[in-house]
LUMLOLUM-583671 format. One record per residue (C-alpha): z, x, y. Coordinates in steps of 0.05 Angstrom, whole numbers, padded with zeros to 5 digits, always signed. Layout:
<rs>
ZXY ...
</rs>
This chain:
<rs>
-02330+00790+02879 -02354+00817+02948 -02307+00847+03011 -02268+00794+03029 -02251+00783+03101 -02188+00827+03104 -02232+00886+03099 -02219+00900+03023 -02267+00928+02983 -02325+00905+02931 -02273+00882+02869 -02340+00871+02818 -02291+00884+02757 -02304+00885+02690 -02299+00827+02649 -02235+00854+02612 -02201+00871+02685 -02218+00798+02714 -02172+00745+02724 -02137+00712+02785 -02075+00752+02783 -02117+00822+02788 -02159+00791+02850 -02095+00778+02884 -02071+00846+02873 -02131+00882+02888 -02127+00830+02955 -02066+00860+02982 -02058+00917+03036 -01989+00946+03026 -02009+00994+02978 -02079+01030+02954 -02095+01006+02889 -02154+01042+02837 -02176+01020+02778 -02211+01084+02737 -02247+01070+02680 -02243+01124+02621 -02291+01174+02658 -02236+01172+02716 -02294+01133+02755 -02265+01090+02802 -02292+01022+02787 -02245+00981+02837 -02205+00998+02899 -02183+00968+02958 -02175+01023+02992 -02228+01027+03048 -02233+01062+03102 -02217+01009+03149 -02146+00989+03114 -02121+01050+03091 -02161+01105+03134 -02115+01163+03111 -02137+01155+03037 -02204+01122+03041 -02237+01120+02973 -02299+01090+02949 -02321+01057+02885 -02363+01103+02842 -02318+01161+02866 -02295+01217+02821 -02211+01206+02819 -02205+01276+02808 -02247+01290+02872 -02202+01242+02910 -02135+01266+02885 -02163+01340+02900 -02187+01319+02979 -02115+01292+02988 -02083+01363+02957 -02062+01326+02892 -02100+01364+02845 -02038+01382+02801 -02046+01303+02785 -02107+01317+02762 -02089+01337+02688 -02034+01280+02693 -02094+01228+02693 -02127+01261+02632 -02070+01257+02598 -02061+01185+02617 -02128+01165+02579 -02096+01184+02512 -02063+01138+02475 -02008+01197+02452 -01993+01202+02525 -01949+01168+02567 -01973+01092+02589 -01931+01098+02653 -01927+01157+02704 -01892+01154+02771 -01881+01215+02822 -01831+01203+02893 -01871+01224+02950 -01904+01271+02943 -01933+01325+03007 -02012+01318+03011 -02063+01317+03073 -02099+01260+03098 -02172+01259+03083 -02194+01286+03148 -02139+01348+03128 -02108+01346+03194 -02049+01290+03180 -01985+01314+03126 -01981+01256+03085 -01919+01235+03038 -01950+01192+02982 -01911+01160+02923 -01961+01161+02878 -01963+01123+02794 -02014+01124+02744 -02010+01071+02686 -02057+01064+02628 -02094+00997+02619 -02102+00978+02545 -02141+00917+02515 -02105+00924+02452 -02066+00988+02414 -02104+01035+02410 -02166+01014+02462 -02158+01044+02522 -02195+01000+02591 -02181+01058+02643 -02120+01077+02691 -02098+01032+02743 -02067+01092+02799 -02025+01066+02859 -02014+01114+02917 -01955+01092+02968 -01961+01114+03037 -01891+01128+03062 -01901+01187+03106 -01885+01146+03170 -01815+01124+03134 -01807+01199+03118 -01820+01219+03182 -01765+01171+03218 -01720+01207+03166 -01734+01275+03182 -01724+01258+03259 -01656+01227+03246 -01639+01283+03209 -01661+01339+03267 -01622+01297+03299 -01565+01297+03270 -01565+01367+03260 -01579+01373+03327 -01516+01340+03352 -01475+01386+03295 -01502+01455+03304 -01530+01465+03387 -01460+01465+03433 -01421+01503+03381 -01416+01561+03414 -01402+01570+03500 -01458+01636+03494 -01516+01609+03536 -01563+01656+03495 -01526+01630+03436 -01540+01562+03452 -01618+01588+03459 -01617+01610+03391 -01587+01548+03363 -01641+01505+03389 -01696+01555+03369 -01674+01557+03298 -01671+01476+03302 -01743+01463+03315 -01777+01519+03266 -01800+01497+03217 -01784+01432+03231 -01828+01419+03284 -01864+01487+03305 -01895+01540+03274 -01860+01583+03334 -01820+01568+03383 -01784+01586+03451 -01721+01576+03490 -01734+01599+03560 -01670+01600+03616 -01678+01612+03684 -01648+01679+03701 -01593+01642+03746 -01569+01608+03680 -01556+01663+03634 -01502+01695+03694 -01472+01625+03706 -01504+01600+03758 -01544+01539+03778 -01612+01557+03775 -01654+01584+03829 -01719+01585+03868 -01758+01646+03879 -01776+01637+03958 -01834+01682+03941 -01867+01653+03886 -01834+01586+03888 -01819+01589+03816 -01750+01592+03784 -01752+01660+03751 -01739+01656+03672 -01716+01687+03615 -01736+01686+03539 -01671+01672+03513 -01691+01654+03441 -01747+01652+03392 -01756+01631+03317 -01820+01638+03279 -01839+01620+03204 -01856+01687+03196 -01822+01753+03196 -01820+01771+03260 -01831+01747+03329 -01897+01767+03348 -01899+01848+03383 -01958+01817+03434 -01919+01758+03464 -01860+01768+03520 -01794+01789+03474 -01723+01763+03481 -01688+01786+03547 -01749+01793+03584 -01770+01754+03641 -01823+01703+03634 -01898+01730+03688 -01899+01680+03742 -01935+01607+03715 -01998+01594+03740 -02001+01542+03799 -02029+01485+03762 -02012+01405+03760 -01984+01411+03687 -01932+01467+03708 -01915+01438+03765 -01893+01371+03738 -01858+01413+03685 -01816+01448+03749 -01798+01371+03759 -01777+01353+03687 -01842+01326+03651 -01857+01339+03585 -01925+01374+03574 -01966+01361+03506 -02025+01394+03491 -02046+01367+03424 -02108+01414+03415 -02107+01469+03455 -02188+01504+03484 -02186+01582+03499 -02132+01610+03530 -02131+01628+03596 -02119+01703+03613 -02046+01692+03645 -02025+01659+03586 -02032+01718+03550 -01959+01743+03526 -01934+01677+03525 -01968+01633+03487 -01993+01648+03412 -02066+01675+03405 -02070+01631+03342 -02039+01566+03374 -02069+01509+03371 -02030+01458+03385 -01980+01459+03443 -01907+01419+03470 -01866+01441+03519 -01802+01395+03542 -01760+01422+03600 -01681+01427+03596 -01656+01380+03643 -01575+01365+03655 -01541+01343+03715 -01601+01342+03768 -01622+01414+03749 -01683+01437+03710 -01636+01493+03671 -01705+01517+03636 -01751+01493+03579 -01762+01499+03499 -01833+01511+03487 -01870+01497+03405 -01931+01519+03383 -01967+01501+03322 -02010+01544+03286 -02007+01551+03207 -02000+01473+03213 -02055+01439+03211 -02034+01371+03257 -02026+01371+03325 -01966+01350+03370 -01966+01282+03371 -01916+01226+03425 -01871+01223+03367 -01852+01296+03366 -01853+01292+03433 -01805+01235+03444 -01763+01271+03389 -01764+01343+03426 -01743+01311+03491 -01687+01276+03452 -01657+01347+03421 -01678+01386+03494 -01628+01329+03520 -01571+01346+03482 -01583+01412+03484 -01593+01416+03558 -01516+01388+03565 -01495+01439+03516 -01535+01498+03557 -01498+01463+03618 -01430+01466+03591 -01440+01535+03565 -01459+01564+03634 -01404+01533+03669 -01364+01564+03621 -01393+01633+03634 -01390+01627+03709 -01306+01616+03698 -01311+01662+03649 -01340+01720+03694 -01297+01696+03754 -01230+01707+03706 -01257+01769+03676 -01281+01796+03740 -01206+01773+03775 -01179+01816+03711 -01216+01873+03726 -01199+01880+03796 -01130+01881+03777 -01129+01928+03738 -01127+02010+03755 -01190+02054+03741 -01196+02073+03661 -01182+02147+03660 -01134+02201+03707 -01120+02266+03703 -01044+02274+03725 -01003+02337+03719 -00962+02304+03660 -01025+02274+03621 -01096+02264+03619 -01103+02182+03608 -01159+02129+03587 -01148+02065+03578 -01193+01999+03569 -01200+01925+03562 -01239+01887+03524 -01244+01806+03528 -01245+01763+03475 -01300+01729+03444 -01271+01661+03432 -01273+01603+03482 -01202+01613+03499 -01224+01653+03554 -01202+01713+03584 -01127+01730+03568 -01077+01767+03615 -01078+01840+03587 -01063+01902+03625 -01045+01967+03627 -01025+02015+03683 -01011+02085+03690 -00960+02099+03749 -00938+02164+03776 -00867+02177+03790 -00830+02220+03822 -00821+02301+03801 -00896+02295+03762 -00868+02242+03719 -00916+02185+03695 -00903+02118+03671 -00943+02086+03616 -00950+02009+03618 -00988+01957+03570 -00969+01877+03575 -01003+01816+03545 -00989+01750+03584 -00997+01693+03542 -01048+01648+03545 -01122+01649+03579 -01162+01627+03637 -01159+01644+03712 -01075+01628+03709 -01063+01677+03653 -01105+01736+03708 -01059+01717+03760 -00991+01709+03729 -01017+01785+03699 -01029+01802+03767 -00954+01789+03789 -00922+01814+03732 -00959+01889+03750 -00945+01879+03821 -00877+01872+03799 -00877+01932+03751 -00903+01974+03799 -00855+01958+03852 -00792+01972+03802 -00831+02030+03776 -00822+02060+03840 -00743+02057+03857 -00746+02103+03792 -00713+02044+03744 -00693+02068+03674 -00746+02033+03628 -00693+01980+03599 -00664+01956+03670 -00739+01947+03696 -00750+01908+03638 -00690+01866+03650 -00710+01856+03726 -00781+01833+03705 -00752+01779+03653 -00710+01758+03710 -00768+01748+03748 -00813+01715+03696 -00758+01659+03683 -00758+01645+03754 -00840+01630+03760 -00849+01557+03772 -00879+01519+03710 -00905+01451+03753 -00960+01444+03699 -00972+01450+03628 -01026+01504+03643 -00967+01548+03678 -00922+01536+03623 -00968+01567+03574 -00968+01638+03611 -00895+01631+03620 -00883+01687+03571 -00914+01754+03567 -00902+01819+03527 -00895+01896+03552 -00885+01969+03537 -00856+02014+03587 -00859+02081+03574 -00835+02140+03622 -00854+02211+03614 -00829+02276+03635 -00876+02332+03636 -00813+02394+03653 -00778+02370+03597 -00826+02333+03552 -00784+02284+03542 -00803+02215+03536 -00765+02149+03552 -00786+02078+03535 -00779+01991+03522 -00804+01954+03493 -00803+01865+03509 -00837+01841+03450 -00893+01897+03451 -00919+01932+03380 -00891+02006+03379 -00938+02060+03408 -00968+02108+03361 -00958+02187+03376 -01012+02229+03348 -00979+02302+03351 -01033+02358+03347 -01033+02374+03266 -01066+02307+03276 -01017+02260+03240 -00990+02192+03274 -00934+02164+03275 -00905+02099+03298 -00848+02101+03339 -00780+02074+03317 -00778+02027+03374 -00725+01963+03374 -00762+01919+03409 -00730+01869+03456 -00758+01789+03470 -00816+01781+03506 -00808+01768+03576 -00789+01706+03602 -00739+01685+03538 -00676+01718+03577 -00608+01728+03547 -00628+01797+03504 -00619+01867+03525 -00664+01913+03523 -00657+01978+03483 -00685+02055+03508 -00719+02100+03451 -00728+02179+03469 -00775+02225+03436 -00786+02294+03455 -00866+02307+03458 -00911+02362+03437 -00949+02390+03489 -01018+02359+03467 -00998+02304+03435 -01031+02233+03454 -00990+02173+03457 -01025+02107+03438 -00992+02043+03478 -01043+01977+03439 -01051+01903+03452 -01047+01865+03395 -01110+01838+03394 -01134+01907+03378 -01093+01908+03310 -01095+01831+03292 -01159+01825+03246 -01194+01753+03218 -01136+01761+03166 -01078+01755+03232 -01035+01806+03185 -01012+01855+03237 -00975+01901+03182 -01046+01909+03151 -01077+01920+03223 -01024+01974+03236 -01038+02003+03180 -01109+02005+03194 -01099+02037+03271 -01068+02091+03240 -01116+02108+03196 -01171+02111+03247 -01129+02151+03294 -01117+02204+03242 -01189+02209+03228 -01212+02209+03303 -01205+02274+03322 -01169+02241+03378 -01128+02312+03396 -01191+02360+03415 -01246+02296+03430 -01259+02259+03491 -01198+02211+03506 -01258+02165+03531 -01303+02177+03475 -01256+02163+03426 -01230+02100+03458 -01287+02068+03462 -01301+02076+03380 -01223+02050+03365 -01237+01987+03413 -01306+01973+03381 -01272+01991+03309 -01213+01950+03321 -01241+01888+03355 -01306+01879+03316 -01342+01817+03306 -01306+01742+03331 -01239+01771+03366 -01190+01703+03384 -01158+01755+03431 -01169+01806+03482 -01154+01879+03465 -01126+01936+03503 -01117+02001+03493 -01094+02058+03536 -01089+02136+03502 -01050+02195+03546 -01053+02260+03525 -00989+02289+03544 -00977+02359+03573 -00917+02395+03596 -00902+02443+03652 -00904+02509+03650 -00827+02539+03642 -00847+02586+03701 -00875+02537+03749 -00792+02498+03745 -00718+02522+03757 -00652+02497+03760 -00585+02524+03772 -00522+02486+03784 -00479+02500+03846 -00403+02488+03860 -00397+02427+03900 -00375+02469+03969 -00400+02480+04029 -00397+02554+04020 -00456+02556+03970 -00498+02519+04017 -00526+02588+04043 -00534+02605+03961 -00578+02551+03958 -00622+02577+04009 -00625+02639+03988 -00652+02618+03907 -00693+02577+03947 -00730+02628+03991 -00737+02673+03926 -00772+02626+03882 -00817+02615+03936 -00831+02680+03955 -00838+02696+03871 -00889+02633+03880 -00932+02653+03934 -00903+02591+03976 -00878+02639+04032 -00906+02586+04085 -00865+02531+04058 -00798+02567+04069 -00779+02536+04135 -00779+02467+04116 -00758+02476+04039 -00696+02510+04060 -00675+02451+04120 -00696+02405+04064 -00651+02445+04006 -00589+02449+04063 -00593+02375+04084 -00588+02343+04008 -00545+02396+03978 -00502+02388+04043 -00504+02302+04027 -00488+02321+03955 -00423+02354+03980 -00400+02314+04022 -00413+02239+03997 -00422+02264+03921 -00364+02251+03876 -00324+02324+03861 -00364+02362+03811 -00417+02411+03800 -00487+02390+03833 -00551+02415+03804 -00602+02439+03850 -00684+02445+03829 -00752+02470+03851 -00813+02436+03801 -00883+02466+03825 -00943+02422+03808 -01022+02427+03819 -01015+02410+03911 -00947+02388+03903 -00873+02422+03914 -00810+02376+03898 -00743+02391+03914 -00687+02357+03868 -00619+02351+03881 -00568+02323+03834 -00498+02305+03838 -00442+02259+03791 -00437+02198+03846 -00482+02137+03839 -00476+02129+03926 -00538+02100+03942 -00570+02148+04001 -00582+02105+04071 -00643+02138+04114 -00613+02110+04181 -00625+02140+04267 -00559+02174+04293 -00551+02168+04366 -00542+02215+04412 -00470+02226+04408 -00460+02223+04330 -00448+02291+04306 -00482+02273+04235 -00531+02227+04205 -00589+02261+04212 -00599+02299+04138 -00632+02248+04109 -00681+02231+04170 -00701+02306+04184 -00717+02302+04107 -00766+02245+04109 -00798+02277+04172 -00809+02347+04139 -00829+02321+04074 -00895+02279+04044 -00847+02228+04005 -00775+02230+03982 -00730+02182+03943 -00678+02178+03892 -00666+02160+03818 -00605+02139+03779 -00581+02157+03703 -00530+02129+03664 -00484+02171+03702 -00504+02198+03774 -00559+02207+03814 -00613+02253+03836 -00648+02259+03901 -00714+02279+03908 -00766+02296+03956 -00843+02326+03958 -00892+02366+04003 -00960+02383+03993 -00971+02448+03982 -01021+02477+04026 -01048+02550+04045 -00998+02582+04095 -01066+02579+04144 -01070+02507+04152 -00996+02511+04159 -00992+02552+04212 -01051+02558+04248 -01034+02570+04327 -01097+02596+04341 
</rs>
């Protein structure tokens, strides 16, 4: 029997393989068929080179040669096996990975082998069927990039994350190697941008994956910036949002070198396009494979760059509100470290990592009257640009108490107050309608310290043998909840000792057990060297410690070394509340400034000293009043105390009062004055700079 007219080839079968039935099989074209006769000579085949070109085979042919070209030789002993009548009469293998005869074209091949017998024992030949379902494989493997596509790329809101993601996706499925490149705009947030120079947008190599070990030393790395494209057609149109295959790629051109593979031979690049803008491209090489780039991998690239163009998009919008917030929390927020009479301070904040966005943390570190210094960390609740500004109130508001010299417990109280009263007139206000904080006060004459808590982990106090200790703080509700006191704890300090005031996202690991995060602070505090190292040093290492890898919150920590006035450089005594020992005042007055070398701040210190122990007489409540000189770094304050809680009034007597002028004359002669209230009386206070008597009282 001769070709037929489908194209099949010469079926001249022997007389024992004859017979309607096996013309009609060998007649079909869905499948190659081979009869091999016992010296695996193929004898019959249909499959030519003009029906099946991919496995073309010829009669005469050696099978083992065939199964060999096609990168089946591990068949090969299969088939000799097959001839014996001990082995098996039927053989079948799935598909099976081989090459096309040409070698350029992965095949998938189901492939059987079945032993023709004319009777027990007499064996005709093999009849061996080969399958062709490489393009059904194929559609598989794109539905399942695909797929995986849509599950992994747009996880995370990184932009250079994202990169990654879609690197990893194509290689090996696709590439050999492969490249996300960003425009530089992109990776800060932004829409991208023109260069008005080159007229390029300016990129980045945001992510690579290769099958081998490493991305290749010679080629641009991740994080640098892409040498401006040459000015060709191809590039251009890629500018615009065409896809660009190269299936076999000639000699490289010299200003391709450092961007494209030495060894590539094959070459797609698809652009990212989402929302009008060309947000960069993914570029694949092939080079260990064998096939070129073909319009299927193309159409299937520009599917994935689609979806992960929208996921590149969402991710830098994200970053751009993200870097607004974050930079809106920063400027909010005082300078890390200051070096106060009462304490040398550093404190930082770090973000979180989650998509929550950037949280409401902050810390402060307020100077008060007579040296003192006031420690503050808060945590608003929730995230996002509303959680930065209610943060921002809330220190404006701390601040402002912090300064009409509040105990720690009534500030506290006055902030709730004010927190209950911010207007909720959307959801995204309710959730930062609460917020936690730690005020601590400290006084560096007596070392005393003073503090409250509203819903705020206790601060750590590292004393200098180097052991920490929590403090045995009641803490109150967190602001906002209303109808709680608030309670003071007092601690005397050790000159040296470093107070640690915590967020507590610093504390709060993956396992959210704050006990075991605690636990955990401590034990890197002791072992921090944290009482003789840099405050700043040593922060750092406890925020990267305590906040490593995915952090759902943001962390904040601020560390004060504490230190404490000299006893010489303060004095007190306490005077009879009568006008007779207003002279006695001036006099222990002008000797503790003549025993300080402050002889050029006598005038004013002693009409300041005579006006508010004068006031302390006469509106003060009958008792003793307590009269103080406190001498800091440019500083000189003046304290008088007395038993009454009569709040001072600065106010301009006219011409024909005989009084009402103490309190004026002292806020003309002096840098700042004020007053401050305990449980029971007052004290009123007031500063000048202290300056060399020359700059005083230079007449010349």
């Amino acid at each position: 029997m001769t070709e037929d007219g489908h194209g099949g080839s010469d079926l001249e079968l022997p007389t024992e393989w004859t017979g309607p039935l096996a013309h009609a099989v060998f007649d079909q074209g869905a499948m190659v068929l081979a009869a091999v006769d016992p010296d695996l000579r193929i004898i019959a085949t249909n499959a030519s080179a003009e029906r099946f070109p991919r496995t073309p085979m010829s009669r005469g042919d050696d099978m083992r040669v065939t199964l060999t070209t096609l990168g089946l030789d591990r068949l090969v002993p299969a088939l000799e096996e097959a001839l014996s009548p001990a082995g098996p009469v039927l053989r079948r293998w799935q598909p099976l990975p081989a090459r096309a005869a040409n070698g350029d074209l992965l095949l998938h091949l189901g492939v059987g082998i079945l032993r023709v017998e004319r009777r027990p024992g007499r064996t005709l030949g093999l009849l061996v069927t080969m399958n062709d379902t490489t393009e059904l494989a194929r559609a598989e493997s794109r539905f399942d990039v695909v797929r995986e596509a849509a599950e992994s790329i747009g996880a995370s809101l990184d932009v250079a994350e994202t990169a990654r993601q879609l690197a990893d996706l194509v290689v090996p499925r696709l590439a050999d190697l492969a490249a996300v490149h960003l425009a530089e705009t992109v990776l800060a947030g932004e829409e991208p941008a023109v260069d008005p120079v080159t007229g390029y947008t300016p990129e980045i190599r945001a992510g690579v994956a290769q099958t081998g070990e490493a991305w290749p030393a010679a080629l641009v790395q991740v994080g640098e910036r892409l040498p401006v494209p040459p000015d060709i057609p191809e590039v251009r149109a890629m500018e615009s949002g065409a896809t660009l295959l190269i299936p076999h790629l000639a000699v490289l051109p010299d200003d391709a070198v450092g961007v494209v593979p030495d060894n590539a031979h094959s070459l797609l690049a698809v652009p990212l396009f989402a929302r009008g803008h060309v947000l960069g491209t993914v570029q694949l090489w092939r080079t260990d494979r064998r096939e070129p780039f073909d319009e299927g991998d193309a159409r299937l690239l520009e599917e994935i760059a689609s979806r992960a163009a929208l996921s590149v998009d969402n991710a830098r919008r994200y970053t751009r509100e993200r870097n607004v917030a974050l930079a809106l929390q920063r400027s909010l927020l005082p300078e890390e470290g200051t070096d106060e009479p009462a304490a040398e301070t550093f404190a930082a904040y770090l973000p979180t990592s989650s998509s929550a966005g950037i949280g409401g943390d902050w810390y402060d570190m307020i100077p008060l009257s007579s040296l003192r210094l006031a420690f503050v960390l808060g945590d608003v609740a929730g995230h996002g640009l509303q959680a930065s500004a209610t943060m921002g109130r809330l220190r404006t508001a701390v601040q402002a108490l912090a300064d009409m010299d509040l105990p720690p417990d009534e500030l506290l109280t006055h902030v709730d107050d004010l927190v209950q009263r911010f207007p909720s007139r959307s959801s995204g206000a309710a959730e930062v309608a609460s917020a936690t904080c730690l005020y601590v006060e400290y006084d560096p004459v007596t070392g005393r310290c003073r503090m409250a808590s509203a819903g705020h982990p206790p601060p750590v106090v590292l004393g200098p043998d180097g052991r920490a200790r929590f403090v045995e703080l009641e803490a109150g509700p967190p602001l906002g909840v209303g109808g709680m006191p608030f309670e003071i704890a007092e601690i005397d300090l050790a000159p040296g000792s470093v107070l640690i005031l915590y967020s507590d996202g610093l504390v709060s690991g993956p396992d959210h057990d704050l006990a075991a995060g605690l636990r955990r602070l401590r034990g890197r505090l002791e072992h921090s060297g944290l009482t003789h190292r840099d405050l700043g040093e040593v922060g750092r290492e406890l925020l990267d410690a305590g906040a490593a890898g995915s952090r759902d919150d943001d962390a904040t920590l601020l560390l004060a070394r504490v230190r404490k006035l000299p006893d010489r450089d303060s004095v007190f005594w306490e005077l009879p509340a009568d006008p007779e020992h207003v002279a006695r005042a001036r006099e222990l007055t002008t000797g503790q400034l003549g025993a300080w070398d402050l002889d050029h701040l006598v005038f004013t210190t002693e009409l300041v000293v005579s006006e508010l122990v004068t006031n302390a007489i006469r509106y003060g409540e009958h008792g003793p009043i307590t009269l103080g000189l406190v001498r800091g770094r440019d500083v000189l304050i003046c304290e008088v105390s007395d038993p009454s809680n009569t709040q001072p009034r600065l106010r301009r007597a006219r011409s024909t009062d005989e009084g009402g002028r103490g309190l004026f004359l002292v806020a003309q002669l002096t840098s700042r004055w004020g007053s401050r209230y305990e449980r029971s009386g007052k004290t009123i206070w007031a500063e000048q700079e202290i300056a060399p008597a020359a700059d005083v009282w230079d007449l010349g």
